[in-house]
Each structure stands twice: as C-alpha cells, then as structure tokens.
N, C-alpha and C positions, 0 to 999 in steps of 0.2 A: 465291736469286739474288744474285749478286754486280756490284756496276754501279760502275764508276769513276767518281770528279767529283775536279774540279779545287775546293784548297781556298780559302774565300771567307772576308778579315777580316773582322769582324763584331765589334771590341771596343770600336766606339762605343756601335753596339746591344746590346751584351751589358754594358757599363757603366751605358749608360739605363737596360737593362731593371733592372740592380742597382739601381739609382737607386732607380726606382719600385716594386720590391719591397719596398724600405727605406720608403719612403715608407707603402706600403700596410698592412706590419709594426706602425710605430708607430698608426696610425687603429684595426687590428686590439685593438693594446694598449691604447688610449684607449678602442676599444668594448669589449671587457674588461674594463677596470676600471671604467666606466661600469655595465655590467651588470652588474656584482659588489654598485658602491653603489645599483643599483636591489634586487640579489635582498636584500638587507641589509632596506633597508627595505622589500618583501614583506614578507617575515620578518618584519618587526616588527609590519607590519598583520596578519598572520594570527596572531603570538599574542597580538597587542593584543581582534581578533575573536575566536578562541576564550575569552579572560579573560569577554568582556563578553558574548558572545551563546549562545544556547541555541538547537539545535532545536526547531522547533515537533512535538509530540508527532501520533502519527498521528490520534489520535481526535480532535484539533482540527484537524486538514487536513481529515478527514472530515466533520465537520461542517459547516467551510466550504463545502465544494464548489469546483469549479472556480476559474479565473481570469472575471471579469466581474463582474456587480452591482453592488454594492460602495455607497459612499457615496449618501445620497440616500434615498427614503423605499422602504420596503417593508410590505407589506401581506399580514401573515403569517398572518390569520385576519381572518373576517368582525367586522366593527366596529373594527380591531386595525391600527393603525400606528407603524412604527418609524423614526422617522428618526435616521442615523448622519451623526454631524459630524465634526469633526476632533478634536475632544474625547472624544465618548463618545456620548450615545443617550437619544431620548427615545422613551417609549411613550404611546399617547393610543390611549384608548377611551374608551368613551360616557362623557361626565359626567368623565373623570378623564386626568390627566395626570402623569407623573412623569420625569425625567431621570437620568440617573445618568453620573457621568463623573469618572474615576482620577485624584487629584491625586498630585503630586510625580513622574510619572512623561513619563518624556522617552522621542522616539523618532522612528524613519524615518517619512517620509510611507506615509500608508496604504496600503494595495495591496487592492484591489479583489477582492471573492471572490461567490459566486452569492449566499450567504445569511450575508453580509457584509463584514467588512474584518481586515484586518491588518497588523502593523507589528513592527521590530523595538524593543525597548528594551534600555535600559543593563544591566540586569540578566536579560534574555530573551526575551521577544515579548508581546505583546498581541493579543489575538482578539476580535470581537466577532461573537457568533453568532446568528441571526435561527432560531426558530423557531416551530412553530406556535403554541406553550403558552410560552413563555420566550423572554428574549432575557440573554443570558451578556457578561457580562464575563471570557475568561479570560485572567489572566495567568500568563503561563510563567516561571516562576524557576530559573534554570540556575545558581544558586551560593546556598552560606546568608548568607546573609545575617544572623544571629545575632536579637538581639532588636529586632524593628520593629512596629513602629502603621502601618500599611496604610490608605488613606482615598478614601473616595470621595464625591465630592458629591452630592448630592440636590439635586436642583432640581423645584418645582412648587409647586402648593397646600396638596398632601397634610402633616399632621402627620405624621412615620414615628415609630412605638412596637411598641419590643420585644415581640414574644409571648412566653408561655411553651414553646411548642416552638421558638423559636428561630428561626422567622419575623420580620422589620420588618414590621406591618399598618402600612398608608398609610390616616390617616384623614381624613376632610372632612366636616364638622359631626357629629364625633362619631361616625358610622359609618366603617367600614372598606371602601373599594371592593375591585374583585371583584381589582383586583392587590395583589403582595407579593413583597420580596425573599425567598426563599428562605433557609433555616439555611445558614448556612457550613458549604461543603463545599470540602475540598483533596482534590484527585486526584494519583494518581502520574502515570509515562509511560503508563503503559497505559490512565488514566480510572479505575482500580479509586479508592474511597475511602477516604485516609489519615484522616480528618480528627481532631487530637486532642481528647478529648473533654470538655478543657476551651475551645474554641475559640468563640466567641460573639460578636456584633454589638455593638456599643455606638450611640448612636446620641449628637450634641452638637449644640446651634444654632450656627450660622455668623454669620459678616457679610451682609446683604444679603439676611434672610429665608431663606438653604437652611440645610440642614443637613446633617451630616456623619455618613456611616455611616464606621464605624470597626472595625479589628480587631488585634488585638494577637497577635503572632504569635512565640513561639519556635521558629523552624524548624531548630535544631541537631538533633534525633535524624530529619528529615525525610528522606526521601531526593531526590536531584536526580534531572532536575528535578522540581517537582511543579508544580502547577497551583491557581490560587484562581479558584474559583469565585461572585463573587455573579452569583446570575440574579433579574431581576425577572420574578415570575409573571402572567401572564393568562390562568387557565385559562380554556378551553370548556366551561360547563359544560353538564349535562344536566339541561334543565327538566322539570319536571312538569306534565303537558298535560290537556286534557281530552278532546283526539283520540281515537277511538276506535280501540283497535288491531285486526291482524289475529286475536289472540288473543282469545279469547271471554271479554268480564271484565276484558280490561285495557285501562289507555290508556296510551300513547304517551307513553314518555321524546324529548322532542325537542330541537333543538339552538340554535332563537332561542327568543329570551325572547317567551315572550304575554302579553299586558296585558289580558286578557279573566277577570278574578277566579270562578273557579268554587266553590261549597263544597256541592257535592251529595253530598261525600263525606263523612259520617260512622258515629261510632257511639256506644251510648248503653247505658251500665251499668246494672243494676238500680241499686236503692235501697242502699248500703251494700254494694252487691259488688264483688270483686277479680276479678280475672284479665286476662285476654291477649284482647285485641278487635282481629278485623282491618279494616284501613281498605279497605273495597272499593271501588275505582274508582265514583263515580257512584250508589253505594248506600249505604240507612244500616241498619245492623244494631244489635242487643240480645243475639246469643248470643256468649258468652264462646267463645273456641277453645284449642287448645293449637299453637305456634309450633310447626313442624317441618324439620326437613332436606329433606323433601319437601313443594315448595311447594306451597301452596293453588290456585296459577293464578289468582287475579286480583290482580295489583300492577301493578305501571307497568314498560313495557318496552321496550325498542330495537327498532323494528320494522326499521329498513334492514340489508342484510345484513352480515355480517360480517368477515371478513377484516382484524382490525386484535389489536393487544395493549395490555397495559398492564403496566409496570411495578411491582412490590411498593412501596408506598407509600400517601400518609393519604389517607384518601378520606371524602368532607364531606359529608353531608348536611344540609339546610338545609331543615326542615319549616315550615312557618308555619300556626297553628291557632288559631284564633277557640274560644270557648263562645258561645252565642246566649241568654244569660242579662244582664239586666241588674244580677246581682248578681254574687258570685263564692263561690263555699261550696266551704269545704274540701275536699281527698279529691286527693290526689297523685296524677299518671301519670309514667310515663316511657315514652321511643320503643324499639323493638323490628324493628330493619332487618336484613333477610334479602337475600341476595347470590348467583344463580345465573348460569349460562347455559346456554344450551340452543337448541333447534329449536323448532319450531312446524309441528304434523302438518298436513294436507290437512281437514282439519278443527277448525283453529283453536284445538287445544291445545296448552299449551308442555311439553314433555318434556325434563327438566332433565339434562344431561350431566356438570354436573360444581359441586358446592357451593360455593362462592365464599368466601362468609362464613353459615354458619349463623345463624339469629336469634340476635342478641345486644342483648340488653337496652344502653342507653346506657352507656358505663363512667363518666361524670358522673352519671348519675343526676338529672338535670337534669327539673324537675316541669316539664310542660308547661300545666298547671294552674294557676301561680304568675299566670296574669292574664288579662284576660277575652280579650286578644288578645296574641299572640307570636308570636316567628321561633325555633326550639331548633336549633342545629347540631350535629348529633352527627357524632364522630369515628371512625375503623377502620384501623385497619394493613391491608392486605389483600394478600395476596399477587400476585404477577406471574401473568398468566392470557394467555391468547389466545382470540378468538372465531375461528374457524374460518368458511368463506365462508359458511355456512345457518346457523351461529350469531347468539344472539341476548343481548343482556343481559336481565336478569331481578330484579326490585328486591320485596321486599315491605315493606311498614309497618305495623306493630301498635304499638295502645296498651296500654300494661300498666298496668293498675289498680293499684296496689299499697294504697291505702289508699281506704274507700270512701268514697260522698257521702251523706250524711244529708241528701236534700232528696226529697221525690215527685214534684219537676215536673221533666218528663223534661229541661227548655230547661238547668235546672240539670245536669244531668249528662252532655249531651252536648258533642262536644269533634268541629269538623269539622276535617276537611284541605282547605287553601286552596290550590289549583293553578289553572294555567292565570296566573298572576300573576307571572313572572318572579323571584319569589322563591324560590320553593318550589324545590329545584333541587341536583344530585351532582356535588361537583365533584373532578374525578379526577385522578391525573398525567396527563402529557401522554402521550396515545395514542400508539404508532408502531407504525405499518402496516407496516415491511421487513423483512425478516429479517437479517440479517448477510449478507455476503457474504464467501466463502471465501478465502481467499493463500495454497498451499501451496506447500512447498517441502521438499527431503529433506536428511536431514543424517544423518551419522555411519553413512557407508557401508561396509561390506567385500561383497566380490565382485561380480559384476558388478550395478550400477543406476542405474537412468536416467529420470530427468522427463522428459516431454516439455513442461514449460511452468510452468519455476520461478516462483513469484510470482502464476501463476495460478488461477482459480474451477476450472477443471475439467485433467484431461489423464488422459495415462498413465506409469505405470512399468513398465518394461521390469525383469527380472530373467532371468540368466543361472542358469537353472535346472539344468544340470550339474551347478553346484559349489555349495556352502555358502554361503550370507547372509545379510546382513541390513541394515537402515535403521532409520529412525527419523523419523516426521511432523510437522511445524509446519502450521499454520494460522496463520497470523498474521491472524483473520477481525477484517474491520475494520465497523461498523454507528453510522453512523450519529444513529440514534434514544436508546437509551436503554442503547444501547453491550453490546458481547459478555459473556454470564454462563460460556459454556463450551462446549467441542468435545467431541462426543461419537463414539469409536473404535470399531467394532463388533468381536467375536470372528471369527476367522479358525478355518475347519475344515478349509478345502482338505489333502488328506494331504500331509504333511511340513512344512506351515505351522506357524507358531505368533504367536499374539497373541490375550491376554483381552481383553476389551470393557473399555473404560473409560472413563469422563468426565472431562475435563481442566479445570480452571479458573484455571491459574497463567497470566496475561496475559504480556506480548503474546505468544508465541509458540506456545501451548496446543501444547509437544513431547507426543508420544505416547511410549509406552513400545516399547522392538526389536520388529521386524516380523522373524522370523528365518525360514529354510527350510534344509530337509537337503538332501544333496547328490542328485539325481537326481528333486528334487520339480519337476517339468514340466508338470502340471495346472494351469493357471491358474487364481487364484480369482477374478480377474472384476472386476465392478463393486462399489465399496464405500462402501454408506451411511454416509456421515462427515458429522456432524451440527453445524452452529455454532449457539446459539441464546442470543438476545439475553435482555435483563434485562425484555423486558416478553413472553415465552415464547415470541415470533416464531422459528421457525426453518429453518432452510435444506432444501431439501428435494433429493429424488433421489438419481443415485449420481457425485459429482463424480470420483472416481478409479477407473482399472480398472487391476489388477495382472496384467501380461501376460507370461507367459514366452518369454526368445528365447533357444533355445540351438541357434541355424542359425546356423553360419558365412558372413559374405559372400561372393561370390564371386571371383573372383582376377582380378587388377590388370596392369596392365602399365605399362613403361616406355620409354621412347626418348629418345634424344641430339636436343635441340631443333636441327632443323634437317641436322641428319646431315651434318656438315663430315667431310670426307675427313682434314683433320687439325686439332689445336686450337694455334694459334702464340703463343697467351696461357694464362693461366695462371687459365682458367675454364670450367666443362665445364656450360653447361646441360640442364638434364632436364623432359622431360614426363612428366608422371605419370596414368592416367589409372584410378579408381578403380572397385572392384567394384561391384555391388549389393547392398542389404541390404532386405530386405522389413519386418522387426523393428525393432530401436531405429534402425538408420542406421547411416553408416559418420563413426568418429571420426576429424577430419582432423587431429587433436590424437596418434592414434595412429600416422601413420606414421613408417616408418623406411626411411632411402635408405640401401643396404648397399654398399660397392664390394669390388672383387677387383681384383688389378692383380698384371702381369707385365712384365717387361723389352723395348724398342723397340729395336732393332736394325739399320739401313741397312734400313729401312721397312717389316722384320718384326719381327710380337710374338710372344713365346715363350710356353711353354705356361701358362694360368693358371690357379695352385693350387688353386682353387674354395673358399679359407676364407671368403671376406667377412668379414675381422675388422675391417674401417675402417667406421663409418657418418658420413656426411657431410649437408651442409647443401644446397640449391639455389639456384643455383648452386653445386658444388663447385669452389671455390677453394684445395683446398689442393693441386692435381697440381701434378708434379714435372717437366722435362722428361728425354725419353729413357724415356718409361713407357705402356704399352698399360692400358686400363682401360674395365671394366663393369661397371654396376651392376644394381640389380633392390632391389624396394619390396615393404615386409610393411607389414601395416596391420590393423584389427581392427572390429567394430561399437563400439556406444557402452556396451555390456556385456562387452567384453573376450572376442567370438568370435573366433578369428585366422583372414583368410584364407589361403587357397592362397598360399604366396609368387611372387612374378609370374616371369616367365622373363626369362633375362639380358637386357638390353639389348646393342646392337650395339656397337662398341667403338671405344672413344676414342682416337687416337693424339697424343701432347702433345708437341713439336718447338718448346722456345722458342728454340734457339740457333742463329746464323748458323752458314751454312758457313767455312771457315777462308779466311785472307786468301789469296789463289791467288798460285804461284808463277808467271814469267812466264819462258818458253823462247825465244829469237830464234833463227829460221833459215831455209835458202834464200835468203840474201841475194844479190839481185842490181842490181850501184850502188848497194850500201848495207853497211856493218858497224856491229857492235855492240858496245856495252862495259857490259857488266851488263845492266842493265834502259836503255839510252841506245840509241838507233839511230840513227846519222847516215847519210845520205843526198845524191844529185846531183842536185839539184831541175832541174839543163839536161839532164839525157837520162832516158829513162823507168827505170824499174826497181818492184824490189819487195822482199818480204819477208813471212814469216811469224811470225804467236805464237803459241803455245800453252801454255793458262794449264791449272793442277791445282792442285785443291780438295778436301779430306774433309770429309764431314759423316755423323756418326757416327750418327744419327736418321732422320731421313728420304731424304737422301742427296743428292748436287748434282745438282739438274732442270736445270738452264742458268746457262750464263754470258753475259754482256753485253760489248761493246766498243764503244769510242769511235766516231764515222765524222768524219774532216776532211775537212774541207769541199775539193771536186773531187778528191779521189782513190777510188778505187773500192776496196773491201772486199767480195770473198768470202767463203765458206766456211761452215761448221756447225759447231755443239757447240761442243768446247771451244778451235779454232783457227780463228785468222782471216789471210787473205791481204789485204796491204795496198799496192795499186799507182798509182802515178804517171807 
C-alpha cells in the first residue's frame, strides 16, 4: 500500500530524543563498568571459595540426613544422649559423661541436619554425626595441609588413656566406662579407609582440668579430600540374661542391663583334669566336651528376629565368674567363645546357618582362675554377617581347663558364669539394619541407549537392538550405616549379549565392565539383579534395572506455518511442530531437525521447488530472504536413535519484505484546472475537475491498492489506481 502524508519537522524531538539516548548510553556504560567491578570481585570470591572450601563427601550428607534436627539434644539409643553446641558434643550415659570439641578450628554457623549439624571451615567442613552406637566428629580437608597436630578437647570426669588397640578408654575410679573414642580412622571421598598405619591418638592434660586428644598428621602422600574421623563410642551391648529362651537350653542374650546376679550356671572338673567344659545356661555339669563347629544348642541367644547386620570388626566379651571356694588353688582356665547364627525349628531347636566364629580359645589366654572373683574380656575380629528376618544370633561359652586342680572338694574346682548382672555382656559394632541404597547411571555409550532415570534406585534402559552396542554401569550406592563394601554385576546370557558377572569395589562410582550386543540381538534380557551390599553384609535386594530393546520406529510428525499468514512482511517464519508417538524409550526433542526447501517469489507466484532441503533452520526461522517461496518438514528420532517417518511439507511461506516502488503521478482531464509536473492549479470561483493516475511495481507480491489524499469539501471519485478530484 502506498499512502502520501505531508512532511512533519520533528528536529526538536529528534535532538531530545539524541539527547536522552546520549544520556541513557553513558548510565548504560556506568552500569557496565559497574558490573564489570562487580563480576571482578565475584571472581575473586569464587576463587577465594574454591582455595578454602571443599565439598562435603556424599557418605557424610548421608549420614546426615536431611535439612532439620540439628543443634540441641538427641537421643540416639536407650540411656544415650547427645547434645550438640556450637563447639562440638557432649555424650551422657548412665554414670558417665564425656565432651569432645575441635580446637583451632574456625567456621560458618552450623546448619542444621536430621542426625545432626554442619558447617563450613577454613580448610573444608565440619560434621557432626549422631548415631545409634557413635557419634563422629568428621572433618573434611579439601587441601594438604603438610605437617599438622590436629586437637580436640575432652571435656568431663573421665581420665582418657590410650589403649593398646588404639582405642582412648575413658576411665572413672579406675575402671573404664562402657564409652571410648574410637582408633583413628581417615577416610577418603568415598568413606573407604586411608588410614596411615602409623597414625595414633596421643592424649595431654590441659588447663582447667580437660584434656587434649591429639593427632599428628602428615597428610602429603593423602589424597584430597579426606576425612578424620574421631567418634566416641557407646555401644549397645548385649547382656547375658537369665530369661529363658524360646530355644530349648538357652537363655536370652538381651538388650538392658539386669541387676538380678544369677550363678546357676556352672561347671566342675574332675580332680587334676583338663579339657573343654561347657557353660550350660542354668546347669552345672562334670563332663568334659569337645568344642565344635556344630553347636551344642545351649548357649545364650538373640531371641528377637532378625533382619539387621554387622560389620567386620572387635567384638568383646565380657564374662564375669566367681569359684565358690573360700580359698583359691591353682589349675588355670581360659574362655572358649563360639559365634553362630541361625533359626530356631517349631520345636525349639537352633539350627545354625552359617559359623560366625568357631570356638576359639582366648587369643590372651587370660586364666580366669587368677581370683576367687573376676570380669575376663575376651577379644575377636569377626567378620561382617547379616541376620536374615527368622535369623537368630547364637553365642556359646566353654571353659578350657588347660592345667588341672589338685584339690577333692568340688567348691574348689568349680568356676560359675555370673549373668543376669549387667556385666556379663558382647559388645559389638554398631549394628545397621539398611541396606544400601542404589544411584545408577549409564556412561560410555555407542549406539543407541537410554536411562529412564539417571541417578535413580530403579528404572530402565532402552537399547536399539538393530545395530551394535554397548554401555557401561555406575551405582554410585550410597548406605548410610556402615557405608558400601561392593556392587555386585550378574552375567548376561540373553543371545547376542555379553557381560561376565562381577563384583565391583572401587568406590564411589562401582563402574561395571561393557555391557555390549551384536547387531540384530532383539531379545531382551529383562530384569537385572544388581546387588549393592554394605560393610555389615546388608544387601539390596530385587531386580532395580530391566534391559529393554526398542528397535520400533516413532511415528511420523507433522508440521505447519504457525498461524498460516497468506504472506510473511518480516523476516521471521514461525513453525509448529507437532510430534510422533513412541511407545519405547520416547521421542528425543534434542533430536529434531527443521529442514527447508525454497524457491523464487515472483508478482505473487512461487516457482517450482527443487525438493533438496539442504538448509536446516532454527524456530523461528529468521534467516528468510525477501522475494522467496519456502517449506519446510521435521525428522526426529526416539531416544535410542529410531528415525521417524519424515513428516510431509508444510504449506508455503511466501516472504514480501519490500515496499512497492514510489508511484509515478499522471494529471489529466483537466477541466478549470492545468498542470505542471506533479503541480495542479485550479479556479477555485467556478467548478471544475481533474484526474490522477498513479503506477507502481512491486516485483513480490505485487501492488493491492493505492491510497489518496481527500481535501476537505471537494469530492473524489474513482478506484484502483485513479482518482477524480472535483470542486
């Protein structure tokens, strides 16, 4: 359309407008350079931050737990309270109390976790973790820090003194309560243990009555970050009862302390005889026996069911035996502790599953004989086990005579087991009942594959079974408890599959070895028992992944010109797109492609188009041309690289950016009027008239109409491109 206007000064406002463009230009440049010396110092906080801080490692998020709890007291087991300060954490059970809390170490206010708190430090984080059996100190070290003395205070009653395993016992008049710092342990990122093996506790008196656990640390050959660990322990142990169990013969390992002193249990060597005598629950015997793999059935037992684990580590018993003599005559014993678990039949017998610790003589060799009354602690490594839900623990105790007693009265040579007394009692790592929990993800793919839910416990992979492939598995399973020992990969048979069974234990990401298939292997293998299982033999059960073949094509797509403009007078062509079906992995919106074809526009026809689609474009396509006819059409794929159907042209674009040419103006008919050039004068005292007629090309679309003036009280006929002008 072409329309005449008379032209209007405007170089006030067009100097204002410069004005304030000018104006706007420099504020522009002031907030540019402002945000320049803002991203500067960014900058400098973020590599100030990275210098100083370290991620917190996952198996200490994990341990956390959520956002909440946090400062204030927790109540982490029966008799068992923690409270966390701004400093650090005190433990308080029956009779006994201890503190402990990181000197020389600076950091963010604490942040709040379910089973406790966190912060950052100068040198990487601080955690403080509440659990049933333990409560942790860890700090996170995100750089080396070369040679340093590490220190924490103690705070309580307790005297703390170095064990020889490398234990702090906390003692109070002499005895050692039922807590204790734990041996120094440094973990990596993954929780696995570094610890070098000369690393050890030192222990100094302070000012003001505490005293100072201390550790001297060269962490040069360490790798970052790693983690230090002191935890102060308060196991749960398991007493020795007089409860009668469901097992025929035994009594009842239980879980509070009884004050009701039993010593019904004994036994009683001949005159000058040896050998191996067992302690029956509630009975006193004279026959020597022989210690077996296969238990006897009456010892002391877990009667609640089972469903929990434990991790490899020392496991204490703590016998306590009177003689009922008031003299003491020679003739040495030592203890003889047997370790199962098992079931318990419909008939009250324990049927052992699985050996735990065969009887093993005391490896101190500690006489129990040495006095008419004592407490013997024997020690066991014992390895990581799980009780299964109708599992039961299963404990036996034998006295080994090793040298005899020279006396005839029997008071002399018998030796009871004191239970039911709180002392008598096994105390174990700390139990954990969860399994691991699964984070798989897939990596190092060719041909067509696809998670449905990276980072996820369960899902599926999709494999384009046509052609040749292969992946590769992570678990990144995170637990907890007593933290991940290993994933376990099962063997693939499906035909054209291939992958051997194996157990993975390189932390955190336990990668599996190629998962590969031949080209035309279409058989899906299904569901696949993938195994995470923790350090105390807890393990994940079912089939968290199924390997599902999709070599079906989606369906075919279509497209269209959004809105369906008869022409586009800008230089932007939108598109709707609208996608197949995919019943398999799904359609990838990452894989389409918008293809055009274009041909020459012409006085508002388009010529023939070549059918190549060699352009693919963007949506909006912005890069049309004007004087140009243009269609496109969309290929796309699943998420395993099926291609659909390519969709069918789109209807066609026609792009018209440019005006019609400035129109020539023609005077004629004049009557009481002539003209000179484009100038018409006229005899405004008698009527008259005159014609124009204006011509225009426009090489694209073509000239729809032209516009003319109307002054005011003279009349204007006419259409298209002439008009009659009378007065």
């Amino acid at each position: 359309m072409i329309h005449a206007d008379p032209t209007i000064d405007h170089s006030g406002a067009r100097f204002g407008a410069r004005r304030l463009r000018l104006h706007r230009a420099r504020l522009l440049v002031g907030l540019a350079a402002l945000l320049c010396v803002g991203g500067i110092a960014a900058t400098l906080l973020l590599v100030h931050g990275a210098r100083t801080a370290a991620p917190m490692p996952k198996f200490v998020a994990a341990r956390l737990g959520a956002a909440g709890g946090g400062l204030g007291v927790h109540a982490p087991a029966r008799g068992v309270t923690v409270r966390l300060g701004t400093r650090g954490y005190v433990v308080s059970t029956a009779g006994a109390s201890v503190g402990i809390d990181a000197r020389g170490v600076e950091g963010s206010p604490w942040s709040s976790r379910a089973h406790g708190a966190a912060r950052t430090t100068s040198f990487g984080a601080e955690a403080i973790v509440v659990g049933s059996s333990r409560t942790e100190e860890l700090l996170t070290v995100g750089r080396h820090e070369g040679r340093r003395v590490w220190r924490w205070r103690v705070r309580g009653r307790s005297t703390p003194v170095v064990a020889r395993d490398g234990r702090v016992l906390l003692l109070r008049h002499g005895r050692a309560s039922a807590m204790s710092v734990a041996p120094v342990q440094i973990l990596d990122a993954a929780g696995k243990t570094i610890t070098p093996r000369a690393a050890r506790w030192t222990v100094r008196h302070a000012r003001g009555g505490s005293w100072l656990l201390q550790l001297r640390l060269d962490d040069s050959k360490l790798p970052v970050p790693y983690v230090i660990d002191p935890a102060t322990d308060y196991p749960s142990p398991l007493y020795l009862s007089s409860t009668a169990s469901t097992e025929s013969g035994s009594w009842r390992l239980v879980t509070s302390a009884p004050s009701a002193a039993n010593t019904a249990t004994n036994n009683t060597p001949g005159q000058n005889t040896t050998g191996s005598f067992l302690f029956r629950p509630g009975a006193g015997s004279t026959t020597a026996g022989t210690p077996s793999t296969n238990p006897a059935g009456t010892g002391f037992i877990q009667d609640l069911a089972g469903g929990t684990g434990f991790p490899a580590g020392s496991w204490s018993f703590a016998v306590r035996t009177q003689i009922p003599s008031a003299s003491l005559i020679a003739g040495s014993a030592i203890l003889t502790i047997g370790v199962w678990k098992g079931t318990i039949s419909n008939k009250g017998n324990f049927n052992a599953t699985q050996t735990i610790l065969p009887p093993t003589d005391d490896p101190a060799a500690q006489n129990i004989r040495a006095a008419l009354t004592q407490t013997t602690t024997v020690t066991y490594s014992l390895p990581a086990f799980a009780l299964g839900s109708t599992e039961r623990l299963y404990v036996e105790i034998w006295r080994k005579q090793t040298a005899g007693i020279n006396s005839a009265t029997a008071a002399d040579r018998e030796v009871q087991l004191v239970v039911n007394n709180g002392v008598s009692q096994i105390t174990h790592p700390a139990a954990d009942d969860t399994p691991p929990a699964n984070a798989f993800s897939v990596v190092n793919k060719t041909g067509g594959v696809y998670f449905t839910n990276p980072g996820g416990a369960t899902g599926t992979i999709y494999y384009r079974g046509s052609a040749a492939g292969s992946f590769q598995l992570q678990d990144a399973a995170s637990d907890a408890g007593s933290g991940v020992k290993q994933v376990t990969y099962p063997a693939l048979s499906t035909a054209g599959w291939s992958h051997a069974a194996q157990t993975v234990t390189s932390a955190p990401a336990y990668q599996s070895s190629a998962y590969s298939w031949a080209a035309a292997s279409t058989n899906s293998p299904g569901a696949q028992a993938i195994v995470a299982t923790d350090n105390a033999a807890n393990a994940s059960t079912g089939t968290p992944l199924t390997f599902t073949n999709d070599s079906t094509a989606p369906t075919q797509p279509s497209i269209t010109l959004t809105g369906s403009p008869a022409w586009y007078t800008t230089a932007s062509v939108d598109l709707t797109a609208t996608d197949g079906t995919d019943a398999g992995s799904g359609l990838d919106p990452a894989s389409r492609v918008f293809q055009r074809d274009e041909t020459t526009l012409v006085n508002g026809t388009c010529g023939t188009f070549p059918n190549t689609w060699g352009v693919t474009v963007s949506v909006p396509d912005t890069t049309v041309t004007n004087g140009k006819c243009y269609r496109y059409r969309l290929l796309e794929a699943d998420r395993v690289g099926n291609q659909a159907p390519v969709s069918a042209a789109s209807s066609t674009a026609k792009v018209d950016l440019q005006a019609p040419t400035q129109p020539a103006l023609a005077v004629g008919s004049l009557t009481n009027a002539s003209a000179s050039n484009s100038t018409v004068y006229y005899r405004p005292g008698v009527s008259g008239s005159f014609t124009i007629t204006a011509t225009s090309t426009d090489g694209e679309s073509g000239v729809a109409s032209y516009a003319f003036p109307t002054p005011a009280t003279w009349t204007v006929t006419g259409t298209g491109a002439s008009r009659t002008y009378a007065w």
